[in-house]
ZAMARNU-110559 format. One record per residue (C-alpha): x, y, z; residue in one letter. Coordinates in pm, whole numbers, plus 50000, padded with zeros to 5 digits. Example, Ala and Ser with C-alpha at 12.3 -4.5 7.8 and 13.67 -1.06 7.14 Angstrom:
REM residues 2
512304955050780A 513674989450714S 
REM end
This chain:
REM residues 957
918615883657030X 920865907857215X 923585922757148X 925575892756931X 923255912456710X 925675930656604X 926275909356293X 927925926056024X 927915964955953X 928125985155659X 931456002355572X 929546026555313X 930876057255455X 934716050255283X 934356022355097X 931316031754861X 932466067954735X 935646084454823X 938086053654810X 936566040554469X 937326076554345X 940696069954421X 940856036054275X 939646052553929X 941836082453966X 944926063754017X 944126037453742X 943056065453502X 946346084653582X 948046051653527X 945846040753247X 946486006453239X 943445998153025X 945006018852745X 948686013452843X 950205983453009X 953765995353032X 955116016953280X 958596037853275X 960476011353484X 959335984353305X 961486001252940X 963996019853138X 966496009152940X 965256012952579X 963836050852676X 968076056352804X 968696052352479X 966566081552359X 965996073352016X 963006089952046X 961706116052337X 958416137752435X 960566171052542X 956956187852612X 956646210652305X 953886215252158X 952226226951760X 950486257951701X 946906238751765X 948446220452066X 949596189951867X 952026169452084X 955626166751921X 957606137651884X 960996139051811X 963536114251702X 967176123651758X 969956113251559X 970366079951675X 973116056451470X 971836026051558X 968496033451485X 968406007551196X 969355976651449X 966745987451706X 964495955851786X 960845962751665X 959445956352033X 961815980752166X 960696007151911X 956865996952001X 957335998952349X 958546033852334X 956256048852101X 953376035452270X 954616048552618X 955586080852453X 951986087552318X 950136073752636X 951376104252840X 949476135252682X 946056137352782X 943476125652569X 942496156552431X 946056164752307X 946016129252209X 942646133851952X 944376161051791X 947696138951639X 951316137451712X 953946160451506X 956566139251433X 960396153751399X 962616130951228X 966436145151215X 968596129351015X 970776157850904X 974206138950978X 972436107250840X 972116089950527X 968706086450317X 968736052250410X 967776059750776X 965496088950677X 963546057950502X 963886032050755X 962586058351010X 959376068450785X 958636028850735X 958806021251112X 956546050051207X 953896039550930X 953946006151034X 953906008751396X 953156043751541X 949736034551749X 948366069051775X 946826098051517X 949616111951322X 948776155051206X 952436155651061X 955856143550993X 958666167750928X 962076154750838X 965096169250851X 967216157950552X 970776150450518X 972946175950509X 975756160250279X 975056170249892X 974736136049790X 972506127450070X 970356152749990X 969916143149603X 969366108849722X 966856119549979X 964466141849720X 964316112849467X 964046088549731X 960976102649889X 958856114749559X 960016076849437X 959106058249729X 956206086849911X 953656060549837X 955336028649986X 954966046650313X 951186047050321X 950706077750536X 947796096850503X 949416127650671X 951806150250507X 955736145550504X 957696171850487X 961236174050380X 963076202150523X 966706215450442X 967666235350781X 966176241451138X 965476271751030X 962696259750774X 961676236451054X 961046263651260X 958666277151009X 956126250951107X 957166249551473X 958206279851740X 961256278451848X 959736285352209X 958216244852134X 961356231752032X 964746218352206X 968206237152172X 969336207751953X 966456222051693X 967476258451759X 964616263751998X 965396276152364X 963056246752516X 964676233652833X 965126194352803X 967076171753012X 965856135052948X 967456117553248X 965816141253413X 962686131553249X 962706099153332X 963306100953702X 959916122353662X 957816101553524X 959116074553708X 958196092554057X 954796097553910X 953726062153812X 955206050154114X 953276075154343X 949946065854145X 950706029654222X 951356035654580X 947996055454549X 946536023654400X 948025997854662X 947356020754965X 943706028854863X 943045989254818X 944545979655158X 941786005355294X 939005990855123X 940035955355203X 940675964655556X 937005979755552X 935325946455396X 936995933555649X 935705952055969X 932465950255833X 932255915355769X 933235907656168X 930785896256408X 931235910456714X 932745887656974X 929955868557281X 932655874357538X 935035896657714X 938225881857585X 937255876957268X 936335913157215X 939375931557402X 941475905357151X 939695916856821X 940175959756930X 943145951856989X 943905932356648X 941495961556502X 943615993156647X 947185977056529X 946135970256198X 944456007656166X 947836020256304X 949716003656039X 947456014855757X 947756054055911X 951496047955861X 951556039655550X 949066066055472X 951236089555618X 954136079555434X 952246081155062X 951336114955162X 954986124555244X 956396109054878X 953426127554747X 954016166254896X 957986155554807X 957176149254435X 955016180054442X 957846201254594X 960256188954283X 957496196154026X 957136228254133X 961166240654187X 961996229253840X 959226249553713X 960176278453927X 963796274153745X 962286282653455X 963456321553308X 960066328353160X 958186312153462X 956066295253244X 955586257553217X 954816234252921X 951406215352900X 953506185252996X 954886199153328X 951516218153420X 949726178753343X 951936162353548X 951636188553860X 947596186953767X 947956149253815X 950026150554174X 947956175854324X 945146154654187X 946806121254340X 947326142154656X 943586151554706X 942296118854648X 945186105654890X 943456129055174X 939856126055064X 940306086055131X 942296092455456X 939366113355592X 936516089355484X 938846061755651X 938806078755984X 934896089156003X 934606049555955X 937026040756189X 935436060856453X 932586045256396X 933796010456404X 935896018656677X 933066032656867X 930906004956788X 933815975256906X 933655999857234X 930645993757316X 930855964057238X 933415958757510X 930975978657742X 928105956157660X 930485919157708X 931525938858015X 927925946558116X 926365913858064X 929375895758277X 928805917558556X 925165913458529X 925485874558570X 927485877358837X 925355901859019X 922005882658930X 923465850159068X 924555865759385X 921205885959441X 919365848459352X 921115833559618X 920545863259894X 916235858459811X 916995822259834X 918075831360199X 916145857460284X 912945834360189X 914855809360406X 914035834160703X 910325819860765X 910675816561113X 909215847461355X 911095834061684X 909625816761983X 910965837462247X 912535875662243X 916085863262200X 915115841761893X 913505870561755X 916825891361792X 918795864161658X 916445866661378X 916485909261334X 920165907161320X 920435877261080X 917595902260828X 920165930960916X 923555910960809X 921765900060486X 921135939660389X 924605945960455X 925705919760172X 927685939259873X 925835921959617X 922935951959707X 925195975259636X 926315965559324X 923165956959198X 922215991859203X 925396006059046X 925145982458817X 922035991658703X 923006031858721X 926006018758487X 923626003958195X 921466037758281X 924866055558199X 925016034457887X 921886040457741X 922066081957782X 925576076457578X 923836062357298X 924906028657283X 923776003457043X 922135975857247X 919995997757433X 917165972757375X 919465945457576X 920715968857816X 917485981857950X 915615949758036X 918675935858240X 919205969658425X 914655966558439X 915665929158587X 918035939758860X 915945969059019X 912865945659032X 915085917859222X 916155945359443X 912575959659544X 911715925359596X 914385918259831X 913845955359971X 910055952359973X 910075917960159X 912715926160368X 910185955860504X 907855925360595X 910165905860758X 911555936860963X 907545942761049X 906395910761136X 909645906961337X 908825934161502X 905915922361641X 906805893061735X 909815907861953X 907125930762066X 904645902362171X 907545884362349X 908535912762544X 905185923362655X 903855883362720X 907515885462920X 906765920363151X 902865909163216X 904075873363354X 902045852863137X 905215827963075X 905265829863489X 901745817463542X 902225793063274X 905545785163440X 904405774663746X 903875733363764X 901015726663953X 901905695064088X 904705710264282X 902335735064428X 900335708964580X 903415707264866X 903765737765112X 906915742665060X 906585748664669X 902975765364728X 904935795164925X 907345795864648X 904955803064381X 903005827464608X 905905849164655X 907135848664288X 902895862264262X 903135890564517X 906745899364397X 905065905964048X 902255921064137X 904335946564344X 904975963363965X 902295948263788X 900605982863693X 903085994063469X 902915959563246X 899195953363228X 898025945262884X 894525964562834X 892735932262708X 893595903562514X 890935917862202X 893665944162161X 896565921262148X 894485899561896X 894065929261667X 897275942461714X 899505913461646X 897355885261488X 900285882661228X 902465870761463X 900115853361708X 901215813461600X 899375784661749X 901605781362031X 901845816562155X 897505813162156X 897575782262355X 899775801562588X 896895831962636X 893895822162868X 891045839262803X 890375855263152X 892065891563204X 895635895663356X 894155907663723X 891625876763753X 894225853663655X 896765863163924X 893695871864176X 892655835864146X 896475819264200X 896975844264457X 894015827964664X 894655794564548X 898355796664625X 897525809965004X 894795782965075X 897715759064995X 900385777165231X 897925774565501X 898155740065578X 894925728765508X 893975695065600X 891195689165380X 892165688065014X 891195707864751X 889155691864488X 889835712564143X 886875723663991X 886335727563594X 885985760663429X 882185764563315X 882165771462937X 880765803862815X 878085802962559X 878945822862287X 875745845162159X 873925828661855X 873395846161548X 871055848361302X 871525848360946X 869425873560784X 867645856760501X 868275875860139X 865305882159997X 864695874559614X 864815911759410X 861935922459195X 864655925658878X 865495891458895X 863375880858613X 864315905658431X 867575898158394X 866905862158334X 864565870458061X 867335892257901X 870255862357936X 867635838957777X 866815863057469X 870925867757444X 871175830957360X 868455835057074X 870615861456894X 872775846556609X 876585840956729X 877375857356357X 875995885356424X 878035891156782X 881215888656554X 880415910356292X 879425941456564X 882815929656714X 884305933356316X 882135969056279X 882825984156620X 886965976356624X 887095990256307X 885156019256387X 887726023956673X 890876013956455X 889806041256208X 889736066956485X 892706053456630X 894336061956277X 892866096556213X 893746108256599X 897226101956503X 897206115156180X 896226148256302X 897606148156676X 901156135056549X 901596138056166X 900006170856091X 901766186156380X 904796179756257X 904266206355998X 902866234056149X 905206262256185X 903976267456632X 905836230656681X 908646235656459X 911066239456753X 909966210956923X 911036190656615X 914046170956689X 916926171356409X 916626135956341X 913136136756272X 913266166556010X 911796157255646X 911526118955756X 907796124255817X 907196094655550X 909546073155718X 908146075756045X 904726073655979X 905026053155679X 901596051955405X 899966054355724X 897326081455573X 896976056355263X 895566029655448X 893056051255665X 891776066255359X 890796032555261X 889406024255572X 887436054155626X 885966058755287X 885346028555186X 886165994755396X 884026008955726X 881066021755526X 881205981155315X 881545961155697X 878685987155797X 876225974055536X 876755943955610X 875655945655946X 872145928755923X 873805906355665X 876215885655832X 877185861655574X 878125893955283X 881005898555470X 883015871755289X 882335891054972X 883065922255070X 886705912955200X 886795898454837X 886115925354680X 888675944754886X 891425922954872X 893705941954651X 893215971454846X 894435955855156X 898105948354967X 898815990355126X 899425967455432X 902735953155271X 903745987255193X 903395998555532X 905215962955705X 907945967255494X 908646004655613X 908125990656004X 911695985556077X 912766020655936X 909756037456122X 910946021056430X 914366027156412X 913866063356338X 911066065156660X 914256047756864X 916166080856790X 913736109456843X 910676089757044X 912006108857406X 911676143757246X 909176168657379X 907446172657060X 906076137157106X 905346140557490X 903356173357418X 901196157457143X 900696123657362X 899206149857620X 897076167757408X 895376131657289X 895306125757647X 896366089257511X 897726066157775X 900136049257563X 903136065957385X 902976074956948X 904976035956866X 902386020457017X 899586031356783X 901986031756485X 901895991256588X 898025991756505X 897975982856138X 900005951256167X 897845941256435X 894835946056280X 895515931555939X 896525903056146X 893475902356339X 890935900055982X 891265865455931X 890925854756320X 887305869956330X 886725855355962X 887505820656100X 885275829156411X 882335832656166X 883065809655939X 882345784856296X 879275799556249X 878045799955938X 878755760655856X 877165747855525X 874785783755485X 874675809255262X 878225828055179X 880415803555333X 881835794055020X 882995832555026X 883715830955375X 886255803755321X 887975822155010X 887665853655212X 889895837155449X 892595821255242X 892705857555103X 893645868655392X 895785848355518X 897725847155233X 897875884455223X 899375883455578X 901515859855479X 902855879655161X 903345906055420X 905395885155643X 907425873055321X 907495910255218X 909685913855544X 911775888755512X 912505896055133X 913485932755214X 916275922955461X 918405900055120X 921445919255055X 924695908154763X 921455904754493X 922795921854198X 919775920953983X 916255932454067X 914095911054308X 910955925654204X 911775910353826X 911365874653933X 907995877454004X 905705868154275X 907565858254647X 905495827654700X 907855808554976X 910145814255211X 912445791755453X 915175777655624X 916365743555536X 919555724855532X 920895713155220X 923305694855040X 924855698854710X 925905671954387X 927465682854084X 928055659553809X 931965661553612X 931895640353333X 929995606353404X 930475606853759X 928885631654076X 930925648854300X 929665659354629X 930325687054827X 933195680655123X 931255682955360X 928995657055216X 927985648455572X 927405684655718X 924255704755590X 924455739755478X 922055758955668X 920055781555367X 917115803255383X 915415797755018X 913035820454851X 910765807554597X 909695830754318X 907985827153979X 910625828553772X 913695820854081X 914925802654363X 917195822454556X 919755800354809X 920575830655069X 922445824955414X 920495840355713X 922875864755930X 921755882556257X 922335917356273X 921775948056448X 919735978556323X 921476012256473X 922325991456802X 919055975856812X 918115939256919X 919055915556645X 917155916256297X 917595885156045X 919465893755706X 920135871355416X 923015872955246X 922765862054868X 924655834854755X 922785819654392X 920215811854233X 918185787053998X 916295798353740X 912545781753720X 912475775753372X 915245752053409X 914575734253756X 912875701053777X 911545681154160X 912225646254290X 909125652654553X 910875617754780X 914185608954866X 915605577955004X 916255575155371X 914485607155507X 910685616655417X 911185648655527X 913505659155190X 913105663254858X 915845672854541X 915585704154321X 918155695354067X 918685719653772X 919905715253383X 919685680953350X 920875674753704X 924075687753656X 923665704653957X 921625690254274X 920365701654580X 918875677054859X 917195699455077X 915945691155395X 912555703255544X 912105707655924X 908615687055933X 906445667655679X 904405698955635X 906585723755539X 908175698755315X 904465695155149X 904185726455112X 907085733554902X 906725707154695X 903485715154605X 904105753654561X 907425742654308X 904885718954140X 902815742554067X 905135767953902X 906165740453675X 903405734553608X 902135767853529X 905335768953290X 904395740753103X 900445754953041X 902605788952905X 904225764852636X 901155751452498X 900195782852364X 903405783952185X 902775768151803X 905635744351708X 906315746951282X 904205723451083X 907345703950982X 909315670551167X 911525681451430X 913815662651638X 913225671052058X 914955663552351X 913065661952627X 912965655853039X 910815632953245X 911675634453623X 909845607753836X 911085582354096X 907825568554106X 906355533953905X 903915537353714X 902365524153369X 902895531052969X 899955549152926X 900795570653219X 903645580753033X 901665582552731X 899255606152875X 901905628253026X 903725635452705X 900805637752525X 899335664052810X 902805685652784X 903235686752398X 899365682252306X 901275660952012X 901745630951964X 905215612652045X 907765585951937X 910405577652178X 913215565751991X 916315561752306X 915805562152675X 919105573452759X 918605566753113X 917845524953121X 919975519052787X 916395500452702X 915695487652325X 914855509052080X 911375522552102X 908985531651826X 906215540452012X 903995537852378X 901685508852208X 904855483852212X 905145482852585X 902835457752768X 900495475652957X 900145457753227X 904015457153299X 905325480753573X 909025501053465X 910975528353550X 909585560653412X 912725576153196X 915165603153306X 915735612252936X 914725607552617X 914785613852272X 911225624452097X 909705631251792X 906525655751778X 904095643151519X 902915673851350X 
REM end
């Protein structure tokens, strides 16, 4: 259809790479996979700064750690002293990370209790790779004492595997550590200000998440626009841009706005590292400016892939407006121009007299003047205007602005007849007016019998023929020739058929005789008739070829009808092969010479496959092989079945090529206008433009099986008609796979692999309903009473439920999609092939009919058809398992049988026995709550029952 075409469009210019990019940036930055917690969420316990990342780092770039003296370090809750040691060793990068933490215990003003309450907290809970712990001991004699036997006493209750170190001053701490790495309150000259820390990293995290949030508003917003169908009216449409352009507005604000918090936090990153003397950062400043600047490209990466789809969008709801606009317009025109031919063929009449002929002009003239004209033809200049800007629904535009010019030349062109014929009929009038023909027939003759009226008449004559030279008609032949359009029965009747003179010459004399005063009275006398001159029909005498010919029409009906169709078959494929190779080398091998480079248009450059497809495939087959097998069979009518036979997997390059068709033509829609393509039309000297012939295979692969069934009429119950009739369902069922092929191409949401699930051997639209059993009881869908509409796909191993959209194709009319929505596998589907209350459904229910689906055909055939294609992939399943050897020992099997149908024990006997190729106890029927059963012989034979839902079986080994 049209333009509603527009279905859903893809937002894969923002939403596929840029803005996912940001979505992983900002969660790796915030790396909630790893870390949960961020900075505002343990404010509070890192303000207590028991333990702090200042930045330093180890002489191999180990991260350091460093726990203050803190005196209420004992009473700390263990969650609080988790939460902080896991947020403190999130921050360095992962690379830092791999190498281990230096930790820096100082307890100088402490007591050796705390040095060992410290050590077992960070054995027992530190969650990343320890390199080293270094502790400063107490200062206080005693301390000390207590401290060195405490730690070579209780070193192995710690269960480190990493050195600790006891040290006596900073100064043997800074033995292991530069003092360039370590805080004043160590003796290093490391600037460290941990409110100020905090604020930091709390900036950071909150920028990422803003990052985060902002970046998922766009990609929702996206999924959004492209999920809209574009509106079927004016209102409609101007209502959704309008919803459209205030919601982008408010996403470009807050856009802006993360990008302002983003070049602020960057400005404070970079003055506090500017304060520093040395002008050199730590890894942990330089990381988080890395990670800003980072945030801050990704931030503008996502804005600009936002705004190329936008524009697009925005383009496309534009046009869409331009279109709703167009087609309104259009109706309105078209029912204006339909009434104005409804009037103008109302106009029939070609007047009876000069001033009904002018009445007539000027009613032609007023209906010319009528604005509708006008507009028709700047309407059709506007969708002109459209189509040179590119729009989308050229292919909806054009035959409506094709429509309106051909109602106008109609109305133009039989206007120009009206105006003719009009014409001469005022024409006629006026000169039957000037040569007095309307006077002579004016004249009653019974009043001319009197005197009185007799000199009347005679002196209307002789006033007339005073100036009767300059209105003399020539001869009536002329005015026969001239105006026969226009010469009606009437205006004949009124024409004698003696010249002007003689017929005024005679009343003259007539008209004087009875002015005289004659006595004796004048006895009328009747016209004698003119015979007209016979003629004789020349006799047509009997040519010498005539036998001939009759001999050759009787030896045509001797020659086999076969053999007519099969030089049909030869010579169209003769013709379709040179069809093929003239546009191979007048289009395709053109295209790559260096002369006709410039000729080229842009859109067209290395999409030579996609244009012409595996177009040179398929007349390599023809001409090598298929031409040369048809051509042998030429005296041998009935081979023909065989050879398409032989060929049939050849002909599968046709699917190849269908399945391209839509990207060929949409590519030809871009570039077809372009001079390269008019200069190699012109050199072919073909009559028809390059999509034309590109339209040749599907019409010929579709055209096999119509002259197989011709001469399968004609080769009834003979030799090869057997292959004939395979030959046929061959190819019909490869044009069918090819149709398929098309529709299975256009599925989109599939996540796995379509060409996995086997053969495509059905495809359809049905309505269905859905049951799902809970428990003991089945729930139906809410909308138990309205059908979902479904297009279903039937594979080997799959039936896919999709939902058919209509969509455009680059602006194009409307092409079906099917969106996925799930699927059954085969292996665990079973068939009720009849369902109560409507022959035209049947249920595919799936794991034990936990799940069903009543689907409803749209005739008896199509239902058939189904039903028999599911029926046989079941059963094809079920010949796969015999092959499969059960163990030679007695297993318990639960089994299905699915049938609404009667039928008898040994029926049921002979089905199980057919599936397992064992025999088979049943022992419950699940379904019936029947007695116990030992075996098929204890049910009478004769007596009808239910066949089983379920059952419980024992294979006989």
């Amino acid at each position: 259809q049209q333009n509603n075409s527009a279905g859903p469009f893809s937002p894969s210019l923002f939403c596929s790479l840029p803005l996912s990019i940001s979505l992983c940036h900002a969660d790796e930055i915030m790396q909630q996979e790893i870390r949960p917690l961020l900075a505002k969420d343990i404010i509070e316990q890192l303000k207590r700064q028991f333990a702090l990342l200042s930045g330093g780092r180890g002489k191999d770039g180990a991260p350091i750690i460093t726990f203050p003296e803190y005196a209420g370090f004992s009473d700390l809750p263990d969650e609080d002293f988790l939460n902080v040691v896991t947020y403190l060793t999130s921050i360095p990068s992962l690379d830092a990370a791999s190498i281990g933490f230096i930790i820096i215990i100082d307890r100088r003003r402490d007591k050796w209790s705390s040095v060992r309450t410290s050590l077992a907290r960070i054995a027992g809970a530190f969650p990343g790779n320890l390199q080293l712990v270094l502790v400063l001991r107490p200062s206080r004699f005693i301390q000390r004492a207590i401290a060195d036997i405490g730690i070579r006493l209780h070193r192995d209750d710690f269960k480190m595997k990493v050195p600790i170190i006891m040290l006596n001053s900073v100064s043997d701490l800074h033995g292991y550590i530069d003092k360039a790495q370590l805080t004043c309150e160590l003796g290093g000259n490391l600037e460290y200000c941990h409110k100020q820390w905090i604020s930091l990293r709390t900036a950071i995290e909150n920028f990422a998440v803003t990052v985060k949030s902002t970046a998922q508003k766009l990609q929702k917003f996206g999924t959004d626009l492209a999920e809209t169908e574009l509106p079927n009216d004016v209102r409609c449409t101007k209502d959704l841009l309008a919803a459209h352009n205030e919601k982008h507005d408010k996403l470009k604000e807050e856009l802006k706005q993360a990008m302002k918090e983003g070049t602020t936090l960057l400005s404070c990153i970079k003055e506090q590292a500017n304060k520093n003397p040395n002008n050199k950062s730590n890894p942990d400043e330089a990381e988080n400016l890395t990670t800003v600047e980072r945030l801050l490209a990704q931030l503008d990466e996502t804005e600009n892939a936002f705004e190329q789809f936008w524009s697009k969008h925005h383009l496309k709801l534009e046009q869409c407006l331009q279109l709703r606009h167009f087609e309104q317009d259009f109706r309105e025109v078209k029912v204006s121009l339909d009434s104005l031919m409804a009037t103008q063929a109302a106009l029939s009449d070609i007047g009876d007299c000069v001033t009904r002929v002018e009445q007539l002009l000027k009613d032609l003239r007023a209906l010319e003047e009528k604005e509708s004209l006008e507009k028709a033809q700047l309407h059709a200049l506007h969708g002109d205007q459209l189509i040179q800007s590119n729009h989308y629904a050229v292919d909806s535009i054009r035959p409506k602005c094709v429509e309106l010019r051909r109602i106008y030349d109609n109305f133009t062109n039989e206007a120009k007849k009206k105006y003719d014929i009009l014409a001469k009929s005022h024409e006629i009038h006026k000169l039957m007016d000037k040569s007095g023909v309307y006077l002579l027939a004016s004249q009653a003759v019974d009043k001319c019998q009197s005197q009185e009226g007799a000199e009347a008449a005679l002196q209307d004559i002789e006033r007339f023929l005073e100036t009767a030279k300059e209105h003399q008609l020539s001869s009536l032949k002329d005015l026969y020739n001239q105006y026969e359009i226009v010469l009606t029965q009437e205006v004949k009747v009124r024409l004698p058929g003696d010249s002007e003179p003689e017929m005024f010459e005679k009343r003259h004399v007539s008209l004087k005789r009875l002015s005289a005063k004659q006595t004796r009275p004048v006895q009328p006398v009747a016209p004698r008739p003119e015979s007209s001159p016979k003629r004789s029909s020349p006799r047509t005498p009997r040519t010498a070829g005539h036998g001939e010919s009759e001999n050759q029409r009787v030896n045509g009906l001797n020659i086999l009808p076969s053999r007519h169709i099969m030089n049909e078959l030869i010579e169209t494929e003769r013709l379709y092969v040179e069809e093929l190779q003239s546009i191979i080398e007048g289009y395709a091998t053109e295209l790559d010479k260096a002369e006709s480079s410039h000729l080229v248009p842009a859109a067209l450059q290395d999409k030579k496959e996609v244009l012409f497809g595996n177009l040179p495939e398929i007349y390599e087959f023809h001409n090598r092989t298929f031409l040369k097998e048809l051509e042998n069979c030429a005296e041998n009518p009935e081979l023909v079945g065989t050879c398409f036979l032989k060929r049939k997997e050849d002909l599968q390059v046709y699917e190849k090529y269908c399945q391209n068709k839509p990207r060929s033509e949409s590519l030809w829609r871009q570039c077809g206008d372009s001079a390269f393509f008019q200069e190699c039309q012109k050199k072919l000297d073909h009559k028809l433009s390059l999509d034309a012939y590109l339209l040749k295979p599907v019409q010929r692969i579709t055209k096999y099986q119509l002259l197989l069934k011709e001469m399968l009429k004609c080769s009834k119950n003979s030799e090869g008609t057997a292959e004939l009739e395979e030959a046929l369902a061959t190819m019909l069922d490869i044009v069918k796979s090819v149709n398929d092929s098309m529709h299975q191409i256009a599925i989109t949401g599939f996540e796995g692999n379509l060409y996995e699930l086997g053969k495509l051997l059905m495809q359809g639209s049905f309505n269905v309903w859905t049951e799902h059993k809970k428990g003991h009881s089945k729930v139906k869908d809410l909308a138990r009473f309205k059908p979902m509409q479904r297009h279903l796909f039937l594979y080997s191993k799959m039936l896919l439920f999709c939902k058919k959209r209509e969509e455009t194709s680059d602006g194009h009319e409307k092409s079906p999609s099917y969106s996925f929505k799930h699927s059954l596998k085969m292996s665990a589907v079973g068939i009720t092939e009849n369902v109560k209350g409507d022959l035209k459904k049947f249920e595919v229910w799936y794991n034990g009919r936990e799940e069903v689906y009543i689907i409803q055909a749209s005739s008896m055939d199509v239902k058939n058809m189904w039903v028999s294609e599911i029926r046989k992939v079941l059963t094809g399943q079920l010949e796969a398992c015999r092959g499969t050897r059960a163990p030679r020992v007695l297993k318990q099997r639960i089994g299905l049988i699915r049938s609404k149908c009667r039928g008898s024990s040994s029926m049921l006997e002979k089905s199980i026995r057919s599936a397992t190729r064992r025999r088979v106890c049943l022992s419950v029927c699940g379904q019936h709550r029947a007695r116990m059963m030992c075996g098929l012989g204890y049910f009478q034979r004769r007596e009808p029952f239910f066949v089983c839902h379920s059952f419980s079986g024992k294979i006989l080994i």
